[in-house]
Structure formats: structure tokens, C-alpha cells
N, C-alpha and C positions, 0 to 999 in steps of 0.2 A: 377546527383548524387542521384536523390531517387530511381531510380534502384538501384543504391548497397544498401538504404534499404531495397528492396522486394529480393534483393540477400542475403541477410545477414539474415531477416527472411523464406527466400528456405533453408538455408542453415542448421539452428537451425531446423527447424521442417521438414523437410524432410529426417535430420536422422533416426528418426523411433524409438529412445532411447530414454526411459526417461533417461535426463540429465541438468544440472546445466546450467545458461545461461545470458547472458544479461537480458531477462526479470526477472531473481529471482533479479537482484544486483539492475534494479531501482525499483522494487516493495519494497524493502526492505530498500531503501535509500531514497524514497519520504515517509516526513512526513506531515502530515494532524493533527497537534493536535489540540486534544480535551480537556477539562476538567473541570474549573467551569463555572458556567452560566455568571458573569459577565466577565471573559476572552473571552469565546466565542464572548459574544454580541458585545465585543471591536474589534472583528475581531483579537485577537489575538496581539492588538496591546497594548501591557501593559510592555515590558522591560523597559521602564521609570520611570514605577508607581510603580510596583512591590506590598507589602502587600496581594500578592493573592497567594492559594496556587498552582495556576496553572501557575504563569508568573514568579515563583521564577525556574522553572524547564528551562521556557527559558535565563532569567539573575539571577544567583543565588543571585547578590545583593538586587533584588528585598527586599527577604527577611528580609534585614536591616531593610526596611520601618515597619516594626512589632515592638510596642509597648506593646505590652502584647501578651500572650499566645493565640492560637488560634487553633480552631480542623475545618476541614470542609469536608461536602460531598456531592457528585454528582450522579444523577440519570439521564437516559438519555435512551428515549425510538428513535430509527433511522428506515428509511422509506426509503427502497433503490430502486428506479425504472429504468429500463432500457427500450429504445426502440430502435429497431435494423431493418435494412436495407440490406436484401440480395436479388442477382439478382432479383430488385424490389417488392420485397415481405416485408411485415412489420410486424415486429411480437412484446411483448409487456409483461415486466414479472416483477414482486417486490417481495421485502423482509423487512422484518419487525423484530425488535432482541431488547431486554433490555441488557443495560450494565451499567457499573460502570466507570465514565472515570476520577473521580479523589476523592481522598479520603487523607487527610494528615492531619498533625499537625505540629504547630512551637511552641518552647518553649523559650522560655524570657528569658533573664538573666539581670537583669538592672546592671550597675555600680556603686559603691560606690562612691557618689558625696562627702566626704570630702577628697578621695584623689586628688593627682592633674593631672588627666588624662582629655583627649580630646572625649576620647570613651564612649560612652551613656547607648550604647542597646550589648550585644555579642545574635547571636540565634544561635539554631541546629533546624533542622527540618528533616520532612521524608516526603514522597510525592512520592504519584503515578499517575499518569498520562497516558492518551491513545491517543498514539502520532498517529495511523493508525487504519484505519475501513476495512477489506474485507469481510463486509457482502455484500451479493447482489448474483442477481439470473437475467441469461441474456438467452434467447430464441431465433433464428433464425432459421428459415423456409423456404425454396424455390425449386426448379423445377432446376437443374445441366444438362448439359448433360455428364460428365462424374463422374469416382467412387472416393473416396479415397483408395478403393482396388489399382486403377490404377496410383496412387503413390506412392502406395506400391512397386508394381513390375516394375515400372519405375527406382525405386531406386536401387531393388535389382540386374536389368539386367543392369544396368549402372555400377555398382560396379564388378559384376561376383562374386556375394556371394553365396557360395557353400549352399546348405542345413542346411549341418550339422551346419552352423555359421548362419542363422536368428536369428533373438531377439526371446525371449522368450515370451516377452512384447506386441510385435506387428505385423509384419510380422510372425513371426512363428505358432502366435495363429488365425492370419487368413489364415493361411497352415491349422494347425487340425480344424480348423472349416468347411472345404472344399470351402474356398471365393477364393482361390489361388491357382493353378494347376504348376507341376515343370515338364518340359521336362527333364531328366536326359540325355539325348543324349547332345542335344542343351544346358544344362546348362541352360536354360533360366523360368521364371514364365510367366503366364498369368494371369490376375482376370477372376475369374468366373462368367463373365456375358457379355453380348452381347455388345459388345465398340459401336454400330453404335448405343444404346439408345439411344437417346439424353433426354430421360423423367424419371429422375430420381428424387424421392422425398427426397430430405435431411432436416432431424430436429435436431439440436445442443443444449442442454441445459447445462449451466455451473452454477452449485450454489457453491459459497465460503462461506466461514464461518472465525473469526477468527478476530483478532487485532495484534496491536502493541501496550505495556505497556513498559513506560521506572520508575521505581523506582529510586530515588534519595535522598543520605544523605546528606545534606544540613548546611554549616556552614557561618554565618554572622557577618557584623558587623557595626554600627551607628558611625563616627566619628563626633560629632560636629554638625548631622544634614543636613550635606552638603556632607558628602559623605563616601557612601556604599557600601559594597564590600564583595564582597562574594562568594564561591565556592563548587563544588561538585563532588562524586562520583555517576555517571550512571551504574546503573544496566538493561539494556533494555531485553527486553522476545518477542519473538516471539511463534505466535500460528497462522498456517494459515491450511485451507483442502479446497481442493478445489475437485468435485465431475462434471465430463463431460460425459454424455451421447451423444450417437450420434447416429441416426438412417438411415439406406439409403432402399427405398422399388423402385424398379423395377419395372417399366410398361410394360405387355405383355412378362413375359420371356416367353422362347420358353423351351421346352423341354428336352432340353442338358445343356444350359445353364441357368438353372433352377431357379435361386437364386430369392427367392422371396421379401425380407427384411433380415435386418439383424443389430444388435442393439452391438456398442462400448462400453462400458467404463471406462473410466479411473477414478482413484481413488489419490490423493497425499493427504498426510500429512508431512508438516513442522514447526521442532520446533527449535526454535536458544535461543541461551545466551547471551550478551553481558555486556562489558564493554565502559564507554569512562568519560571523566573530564570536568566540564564544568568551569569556571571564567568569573566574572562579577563584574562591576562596575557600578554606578548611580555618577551624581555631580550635586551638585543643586545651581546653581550658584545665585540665585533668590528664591524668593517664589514661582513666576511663572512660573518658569522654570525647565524641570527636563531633561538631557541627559543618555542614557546608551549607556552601547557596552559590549558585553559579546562574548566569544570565545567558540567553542566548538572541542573538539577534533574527530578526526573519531571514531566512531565505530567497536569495535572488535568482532564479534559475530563467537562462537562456533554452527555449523547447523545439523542436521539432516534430513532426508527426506526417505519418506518411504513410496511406494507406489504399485498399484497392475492395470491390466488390465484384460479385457475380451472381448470375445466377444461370442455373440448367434446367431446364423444363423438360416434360414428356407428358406425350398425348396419346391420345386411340390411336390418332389419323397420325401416325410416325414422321409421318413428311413435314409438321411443323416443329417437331423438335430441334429445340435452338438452347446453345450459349452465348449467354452475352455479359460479357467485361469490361469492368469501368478502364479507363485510362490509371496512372497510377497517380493519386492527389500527397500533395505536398504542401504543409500550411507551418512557416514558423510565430512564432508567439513568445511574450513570456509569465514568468508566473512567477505571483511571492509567497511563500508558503509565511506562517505566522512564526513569532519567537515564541519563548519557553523562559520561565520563571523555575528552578529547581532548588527545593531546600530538603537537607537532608542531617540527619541523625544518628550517631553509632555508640553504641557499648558495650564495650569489652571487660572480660573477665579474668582479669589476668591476663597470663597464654592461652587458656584452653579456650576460650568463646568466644561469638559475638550473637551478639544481636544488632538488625540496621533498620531505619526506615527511612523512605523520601516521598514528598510531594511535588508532583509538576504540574504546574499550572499551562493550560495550552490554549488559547483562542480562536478553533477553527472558523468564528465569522469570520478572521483578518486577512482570510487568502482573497486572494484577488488575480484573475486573469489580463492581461494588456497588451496590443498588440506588439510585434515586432519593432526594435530599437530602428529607427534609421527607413522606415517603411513610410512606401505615403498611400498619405490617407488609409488607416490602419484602422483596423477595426476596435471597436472602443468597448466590448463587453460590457456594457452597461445592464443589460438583462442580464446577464449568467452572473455579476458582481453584485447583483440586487440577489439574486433568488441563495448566493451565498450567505447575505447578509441575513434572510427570512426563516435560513432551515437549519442552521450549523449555529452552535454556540460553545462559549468555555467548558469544555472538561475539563475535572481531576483523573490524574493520574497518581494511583496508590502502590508503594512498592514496599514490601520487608522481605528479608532475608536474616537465616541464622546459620551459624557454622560453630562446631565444635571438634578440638583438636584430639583424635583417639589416642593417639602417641605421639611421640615427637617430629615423626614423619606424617603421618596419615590424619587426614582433615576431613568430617563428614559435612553434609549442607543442603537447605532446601529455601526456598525462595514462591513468593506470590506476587500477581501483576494482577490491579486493576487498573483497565482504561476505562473511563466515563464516557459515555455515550456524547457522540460529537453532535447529533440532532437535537433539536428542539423536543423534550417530552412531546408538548401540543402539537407536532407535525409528525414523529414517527409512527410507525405502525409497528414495529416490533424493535426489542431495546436492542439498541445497537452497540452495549457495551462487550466490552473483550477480555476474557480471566488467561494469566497464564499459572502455571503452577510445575516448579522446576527442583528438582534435588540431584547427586550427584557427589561425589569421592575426590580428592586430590592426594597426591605425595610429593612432598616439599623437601629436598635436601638443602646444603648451602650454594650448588651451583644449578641446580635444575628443579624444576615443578614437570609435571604431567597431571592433569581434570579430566575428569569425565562428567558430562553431564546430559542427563534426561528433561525436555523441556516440553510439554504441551500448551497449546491456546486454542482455544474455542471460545466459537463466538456466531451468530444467527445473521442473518441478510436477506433483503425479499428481491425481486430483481421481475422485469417484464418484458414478455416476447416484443410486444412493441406496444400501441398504444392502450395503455393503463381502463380508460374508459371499455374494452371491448375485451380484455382480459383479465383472469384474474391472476392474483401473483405468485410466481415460485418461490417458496421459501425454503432454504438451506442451512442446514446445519452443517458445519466448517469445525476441522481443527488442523494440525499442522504438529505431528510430532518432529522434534531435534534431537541427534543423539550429535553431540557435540564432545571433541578431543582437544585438549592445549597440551602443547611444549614449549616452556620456557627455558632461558639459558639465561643466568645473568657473570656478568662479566668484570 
């Protein structure tokens, strides 16, 4: 079965099109959230606790927990490193970005205690949170003996694609570059350069940039103490660009087959909208006791994508050196990413402790790609919503957190994150689950808090120059340090 996943990635990247894909629906369906410093440090494990303005966006009940009015905010400087393994070659690259990954305020309403009601506390709140990170910057370097010219025209004489129909994008721009030769008799391409190399220099560098922000209006409510309940509209925003270079330099061309180097790339930019509802609950059957379970709906996001190629060649004979540029391609779509099942668990000890755990249940088959609202004749992703359905399944997500209070002010805390591999065991080639592991300090008066917190994740990815059958894979090891600051102020 993990053939049909290097078949299913021949299949995606060997078209030669930029196009929409399994890879956009689970990059856009795994979330990694971020937000205040004491969320993070809990490893994310706070649908129990709630009163934060980062764990009210996971159970909106949370929010009931708020007793007075409260504003708060996050600063968060991230340290992306990557090292990567191609035809045993080891290459080694970071990135480094400030961001904002949560910023909100809830406001109070107490209840009139001479009427005769049950209900304590009503809140509204707003909140923004940054539920995904694609910063980072990944390098690979090695010695091939074949081109990706030459699955270029592997594809194109496979097909029997006339001239006049090459991509704009990619085959056709390494036609005017002179990388590509067409026999019009034979119907057939060659790449331009000697196939019996076998010493070919390939350098791949990929920098993204960009997040995921989901905004949330948040309504609450306290019955009694014992139980909070609360829900929300999602507004989520995507922003991602991702920027691939690619190099291949020739050893010893010969004279005819001239090509000396010759530098790829590729450019995308994607922006999406969404919407989705979130409900939640907390019951506190005890002092020391606190349960949640919050539902979250799928994701509706409006996408955009807009993106451009090149390439530059250089030869012996200088006089054929050429660049040549795609036009700029513009495709909207849209996309639903899956909902989220989240139960969770707290115990506290007295004042001084806690301990937390949650389970989230996520079903990356259920994304699904479709075309543009209002489009005609729209393309129907029926392949890419298949090969979704063949290689992606339900993950667990595993979260605890513990916190103990030093003194009356100072609060220590560390926190773990497992995500569950979103592949199919039988189709991946390497596990694609995610660890984070987070601790971190806070100081809590009556009108202010300030967190700090330290957060790592790491996690493995194989990735291909282009077609899988003529390459073998880069595989990278990834993590992503957060040194993350909260200031709250409640009111």
C-alpha cells in the first residue's frame, strides 16, 4: 500500500500544473494552536479550565469561568529549523519571524442577585488566536543522476501533448528557455542535456511565510457555578506564500548538449476566509473537579491562489541564454476543512495545583476541495477528493498539562501535545505524527497576570523534487521553537 502513496504523489506532481491538491486540504485542516503563554505552557490542555483567552476559542464555555472583565495580549518571537537528507547529502537551514498569536478581551455582565435566577455571570468576548505557523525555510543539496527536465518530457511524450497545449507554467517555459527540444516529425520532447550524466548538482530551497488566524465572537454563561456553557462564531483567515527555488548545474556538458545550470522558480500565494460554530460546555461536579466537551463544526473557507514560475538557463554557447516567465495564474476555489470532537478533564488541588487532560478527535478524510461558488462549469475535484479520502484518516489528539502555584503570586507549568499521524499507517513512509513539549513561569496579582512561556514541536516530513518514480525523497527533520509573553489586565 505505500506505493499507492508514491503513486498518488507521481500523480499530483508529475502533472506539471500548478493545481489544488491533497497537500493544500491537510495543510489547511492541521491545526497547531498558539496563543497565550499560560495555554501554550498547559500544552493546550485547558478546555476544563477555561478563564483564558486562548482555551475559550477551543471550548467557548471556558469563558463562563470569567468573573470580571478582562483584555489580554501575546507576543511571540518563533525559531524554525530544518534538516534535510538527500541522496545522503545533509544540508541545514532556519527562520526566525515575530508575531502576534492572540490578543482578546471578555466582558462581564454579573446578574442581579435579588432576582430569582440560577445564572451568575452572562459574557461576550472577541478573540484572536493563531491556530497554524508556516514560517520556516528548508534547504536540500545533492549529486542526481538524472534531470527534472527529464520528467518533464517523460510526461509530455507519455501524454502525446501537442506543442501548442504545454503549460505555460512549466514545460512550455522550459521549451523557451531552450532546456527542452520538440521533434515535430516524431511528436516527441527531449531535455537538453546528456541523459548518460549521471553528475548532476541539484539545490532546492523552499521559504514559506504566513499563518493561520481564526477570530472568534464569543457568548457565555455561569449557571450556579457548576455549569458553563458557551458558544461561538469562527471567523478563520488564511495567509500563506511559499517561494521554491531550484537549481540543477551539469558536469562536463559537451558542446551540443550545452546546458550548463539552470535555476527554477516557483512563486504561490494563498489567501482564504472562513467560517465555522463552535459549542461548549464545562460541569463541575466538585471543587476538584472540572469536565468539558466542546463540538466544533467544519470549516468553510472561501481560497484564492495566485501564483507565477520561471525559469533562467545558461549555456557554453551564451547567445542562448534565456529567461522565461509565466504570466501571473489566478485560480479561486473553495475548501472545507473537517470539525473536531474535544473532551477534556481537570483536577485541582486546592490552590496550589493542577493537573489537565484532553482528547480531540479530528477526521482529516472529511476535507474536501470544490470549485468556486457562483463559477461555471467549475471544476469538480473529484480526483484530489478521492485520493483525500485513500491517504488521510482520523487522528487522536493527546494533551496534559500541570501547573503549581510557588506562592501566592508565582505559578510554575509544563505542558505535552500529541498529534496522531493524519496518514494512513499502510500508505505513509515515515510517521507523520507531531510532539510538542512546553513549560514556562506566570505572576498573577488581583488586577494583572504576565506568562512566559518556552514551547518546542518536532515532527519528520519526506517531500520530492518532482516526480517520485525518478527521485528519491528528502527527508527533514522540523522543529519550531516559541518563546511566547502574556499581559493581562482584568477590569
Amino acid at each position: 500500500m505505500k506505493s499507492l502513496f508514491i503513486t498518488l504523489l507521481g500523480i499530483s506532481m508529475a502533472s506539471l500544473v500548478y493545481a489544488q491538491n491533497e497537500t493544500d486540504a491537510l495543510r489547511y485542516s492541521f491545526l497547531n494552536y498558539s496563543g497565550t503563554a499560560r495555554f501554550t505552557g498547559l500544552g493546550g490542555a485547558m478546555g476544563a479550565l477555561g478563564a483564558d483567552m486562548s482555551a475559550i476559542g477551543l471550548n467557548p464555555a471556558g469563558m463562563g469561568r470569567y468573573s470580571r472583565s478582562d483584555f489580554s495580549f501575546t507576543s511571540n518571537v518563533t525559531y524554525a529549523g530544518a534538516e534535510s537528507e538527500y541522496n545522503n547529502t545533509f544540508s541545514s537551514s532556519n527562520k526566525a519571524n515575530f508575531n502576534i498569536p492572540n490578543i482578546g478581551a471578555v466582558f462581564v455582565v454579573p446578574i442581579d442577585f435579588n432576582k430569582a435566577s440560577m445564572w451568575r455571570y452572562f459574557q461576550v468576548g472577541i478573540s484572536s488566536n493563531r491556530t497554524n505557523d508556516f514560517h520556516g525555510r528548508t534547504r536540500a543539496e545533492g549529486v542526481n543522476d538524472n534531470s527534472m527536465l527529464l520528467s518533464y518530457t517523460n510526461f509530455l511524450n507519455a501524454n502525446g501533448t501537442p506543442l501548442s497545449e504545454v503549460s505555460d507554467f512549466y514545460e512550455g517555459q522550459a521549451y523557451d528557455a531552450y532546456l527542452i527540444s520538440y521533434d515535430s516529425i516524431s511528436n516527441t520532447y527531449a531535455p537538453w542535456y546528456d541523459t548518460s550524466n549521471s553528475s548532476i548538482n541539484q539545490l532546492n530551497s523552499v521559504t514559506t511565510r504566513g499563518a493561520q488566524y481564526q477570530t472568534d465572537i464569543t457568548f457565555s454563561g455561569n449557571y450556579d457555578g457548576k455549569l458553563y456553557v458557551g458558544g461561538s462564531f469562527g471567523f478563520p483567515r488564511i495567509r500563506y506564500n511559499s517561494t521554491r527555488t531550484f537549481t540543477e548545474t551539469f558536469a562536463n556538458p559537451d558542446s551540443i548538449l550545452d546546458t550548463e545550470n539552470y535555476t527554477f522558480e516557483e512563486n504561490l500565494t494563498t489567501t482564504g476566509n472562513g467560517f465555522n460554530i463552535k459549542l461548549g460546555a464545562i460541569f463541575v461536579p466538585t471543587s476538584s473537579v472540572r469536565l468539558g466537551l466542546a463540538v466544533h463544526t467544519p470549516t468553510w473557507y472561501t481560497m484564492s491562489d495566485s501564483y507565477n514560475t520561471q525559469f533562467v538557463s545558461n549555456f557554453i554557447d551564451n547567445n542562448f541564454n534565456e529567461r522565461a516567465e509565466s504570466p501571473e495564474g489566478i485560480y479561486d476555489y473553495r475548501l472545507r476543512t473537517p470539525g473536531r470532537l474535544i473532551a477534556s478533564a481537570a483536577f485541582l488541588y486546592k490552590k496550589r495545583g493542577l493537573i489537565s487532560f484532553e482528547y480531540e478527535l479530528v477526521d482529516y478524510s472529511n476535507a474536501s476541495l470544490n470549485g468556486a461558488a457562483g463559477a461555471i462549469a467549475p471544476y469538480d475535484f473529484n480526483s484530489e477528493n478521492s485520493t483525500v479520502k485513500d491517504i488521510y484518516q482520523i487522528a487522536n489528539i493527546l494533551k496534559a498539562g500541570a501547573e503549581f502555584r510557588m506562592t501566592n503570586h508565582w505559578t510554575v507549568r509544563g505542558g505535552y501535545t500529541y498529534f496522531g499521524s493524519p496518514i494512513k499507517e499502510e500508505v505513509e513512509i515515515l510517521d507523520h505524527s507531531r510532539t510538542n513539549y512546553s513549560g514556562g513561569v506566570g505572576y498573577k496579582n488581583e488586577n494583572f497576570s504576565v506568562d512566559f512561556t518556552f514551547l518546542r514541536t518536532t515532527w519528520r516530513e519526506e517531500s520530492y523534487l518532482y516526480d517520485p518514480e525518478l527521485v528519491e525523497p528528502i527527508i527533514t527533520d522540523r522543529f519550531v521553537n516559541n518563546f511566547l509573553v502574556t499581559a493581562g489586565f482584568r477590569f
